[in-house]
C-alpha positions in Angstrom: 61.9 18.2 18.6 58.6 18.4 17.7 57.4 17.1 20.9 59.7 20.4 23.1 58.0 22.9 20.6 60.8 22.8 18.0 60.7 22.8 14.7 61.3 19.8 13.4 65.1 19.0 11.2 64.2 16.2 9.2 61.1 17.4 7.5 62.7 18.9 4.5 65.1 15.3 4.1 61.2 13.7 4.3 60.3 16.6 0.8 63.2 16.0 -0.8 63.3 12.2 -0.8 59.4 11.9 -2.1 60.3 14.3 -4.3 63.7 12.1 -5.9 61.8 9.2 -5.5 59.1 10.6 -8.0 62.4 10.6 -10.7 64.0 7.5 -9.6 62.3 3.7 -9.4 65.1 2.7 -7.3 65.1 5.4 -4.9 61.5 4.8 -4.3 61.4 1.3 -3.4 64.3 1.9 -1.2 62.6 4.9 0.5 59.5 2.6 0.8 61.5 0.2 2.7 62.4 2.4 4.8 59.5 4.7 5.4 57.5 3.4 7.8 60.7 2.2 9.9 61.7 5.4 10.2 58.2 7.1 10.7 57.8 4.1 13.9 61.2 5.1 15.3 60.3 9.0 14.8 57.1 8.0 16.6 58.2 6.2 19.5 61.0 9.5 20.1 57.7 12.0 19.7 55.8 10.0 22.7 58.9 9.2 24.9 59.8 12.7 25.0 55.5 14.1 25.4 55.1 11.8 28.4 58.8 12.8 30.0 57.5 14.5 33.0 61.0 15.7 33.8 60.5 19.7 34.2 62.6 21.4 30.7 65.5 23.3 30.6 66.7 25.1 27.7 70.7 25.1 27.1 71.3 28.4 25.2 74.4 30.1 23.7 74.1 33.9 24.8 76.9 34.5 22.1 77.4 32.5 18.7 80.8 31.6 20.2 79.5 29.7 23.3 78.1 26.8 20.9 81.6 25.9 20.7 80.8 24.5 24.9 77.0 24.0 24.2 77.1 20.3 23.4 79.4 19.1 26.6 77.9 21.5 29.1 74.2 19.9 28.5 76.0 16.4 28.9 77.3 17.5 31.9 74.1 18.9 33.4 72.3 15.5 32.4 74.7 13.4 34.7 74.5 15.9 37.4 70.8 16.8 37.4 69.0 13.9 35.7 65.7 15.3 37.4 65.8 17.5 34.2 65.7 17.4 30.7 68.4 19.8 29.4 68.4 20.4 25.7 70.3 22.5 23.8 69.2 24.4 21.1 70.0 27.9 19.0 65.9 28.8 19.1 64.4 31.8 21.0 62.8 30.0 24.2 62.1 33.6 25.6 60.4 33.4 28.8 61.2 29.5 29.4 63.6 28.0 31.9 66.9 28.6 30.3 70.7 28.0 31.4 72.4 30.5 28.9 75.9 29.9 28.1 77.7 33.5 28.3 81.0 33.9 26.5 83.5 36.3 26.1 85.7 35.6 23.0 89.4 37.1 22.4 91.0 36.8 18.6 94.9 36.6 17.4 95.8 38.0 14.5 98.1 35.1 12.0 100.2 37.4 10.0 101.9 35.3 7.1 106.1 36.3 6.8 106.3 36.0 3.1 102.9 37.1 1.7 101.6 39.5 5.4 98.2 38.4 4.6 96.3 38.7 8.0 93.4 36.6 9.2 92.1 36.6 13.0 91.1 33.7 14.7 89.6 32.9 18.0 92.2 32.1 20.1 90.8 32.3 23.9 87.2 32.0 25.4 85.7 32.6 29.1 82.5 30.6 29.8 80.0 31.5 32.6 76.9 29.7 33.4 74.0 32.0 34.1 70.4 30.5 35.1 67.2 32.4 34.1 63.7 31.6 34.6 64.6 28.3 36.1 63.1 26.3 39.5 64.3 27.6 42.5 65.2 24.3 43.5 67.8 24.2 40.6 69.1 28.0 40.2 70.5 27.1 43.9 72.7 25.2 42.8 73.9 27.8 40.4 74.7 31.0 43.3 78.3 30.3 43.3 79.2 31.2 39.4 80.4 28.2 37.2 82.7 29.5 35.0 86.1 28.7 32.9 88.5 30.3 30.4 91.2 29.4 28.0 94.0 31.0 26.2 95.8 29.4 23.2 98.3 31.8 23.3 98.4 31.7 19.5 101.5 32.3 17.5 101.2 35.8 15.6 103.3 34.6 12.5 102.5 31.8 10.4 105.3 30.8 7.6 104.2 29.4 4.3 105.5 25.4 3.8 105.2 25.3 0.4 104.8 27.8 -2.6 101.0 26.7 -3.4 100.0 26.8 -0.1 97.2 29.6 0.3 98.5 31.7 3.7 94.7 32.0 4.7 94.3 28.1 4.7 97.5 27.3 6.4 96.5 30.4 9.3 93.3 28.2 9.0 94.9 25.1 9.7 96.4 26.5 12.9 93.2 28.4 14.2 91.2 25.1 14.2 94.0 23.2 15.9 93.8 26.2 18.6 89.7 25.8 18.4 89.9 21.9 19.1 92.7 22.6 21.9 89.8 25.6 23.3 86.7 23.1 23.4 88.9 20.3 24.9 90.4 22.3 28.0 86.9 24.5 28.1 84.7 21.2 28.4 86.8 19.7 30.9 87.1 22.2 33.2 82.9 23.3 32.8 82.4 19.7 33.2 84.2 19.4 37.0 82.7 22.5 37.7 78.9 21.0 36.9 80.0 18.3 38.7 81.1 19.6 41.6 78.1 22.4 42.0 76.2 22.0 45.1 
């Protein structure tokens, strides 16, 4: 990360472990041990990725809900464009070559029978692929939208199983098994489109 300009995650972990190992003998030595293994592998990422000379594309979510896709779309654009490096991230890249990931979301509404406690949920999603700022040689690829969309079709009435069962959590339950359903149909479908785009 820190070599694409990013910020990078694991320096707070780095704080926090010098800063336990102060309090705990054990903790130190084992941190010790592990230091400099971990500082070599960190090192040997940081120069792969400054001497990459693979031209960098940023794979954005336009919308909070298109991070659901973000992860198998940039897999998908590595396998078919490998003269790239496409990496995803949440961090304003303004002005950089950028795929954005544009999503339109719908919700259901889980009513429960017994207690009508209501709690929306995603329950459909449409994708579309739109290039900015990126080599002409790539955005031709990208004239003919690449785009897909799912519906769950979610039940509107969830029943309580048991007495101690919270509605919210069992409408919960059902909404992440719609979610998982989403990101399964979604990624297949992006990824034959990717694959396909000529």
């Amino acid at each position: 990360d820190r070599a694409r300009g990013l910020a990078a995650p694991y320096s707070s972990l780095h704080r926090e472990l010098a800063w336990v190992s102060a309090e705990s003998p054990a903790v130190a030595t084992r941190w010790a041990a592990l230091a400099s293994e971990l500082a070599r592998i960190e090192q040997a990422a940081f120069e792969r990725e400054s001497n990459d000379p693979r031209p960098l594309v940023w794979v954005r979510p336009k919308q909070e809900d298109g991070v659901i896709v973000m992860g198998c779309v940039a897999s998908a654009l590595r396998t078919r464009f490998p003269a790239y490096r496409w990496v995803e991230t949440g961090a304003d890249r303004e002005g950089e070559p950028t795929l954005w990931i544009v999503a339109r979301a719908g919700n259901d509404t889980y009513s429960n029978t017994r207690t009508h406690e209501k709690l929306e949920m995603l329950s459909a999603l449409e994708v579309q692929l739109v290039p900015e700022h990126v080599p002409p040689e790539l955005a031709k690829h990208f004239r003919k939208p690449i785009s897909a969309g799912h519906s769950t079709r979610s039940p509107t009435e969830i029943a309580s199983v048991t007495g101690n069962t919270a509605p919210v959590m069992e409408a919960t339950k059902v909404g992440m098994r719609k979610l998982e359903q989403l990101e399964s149909v979604l990624c297949e479908s992006l990824g034959r489109a990717i694959a396909a785009a000529r």
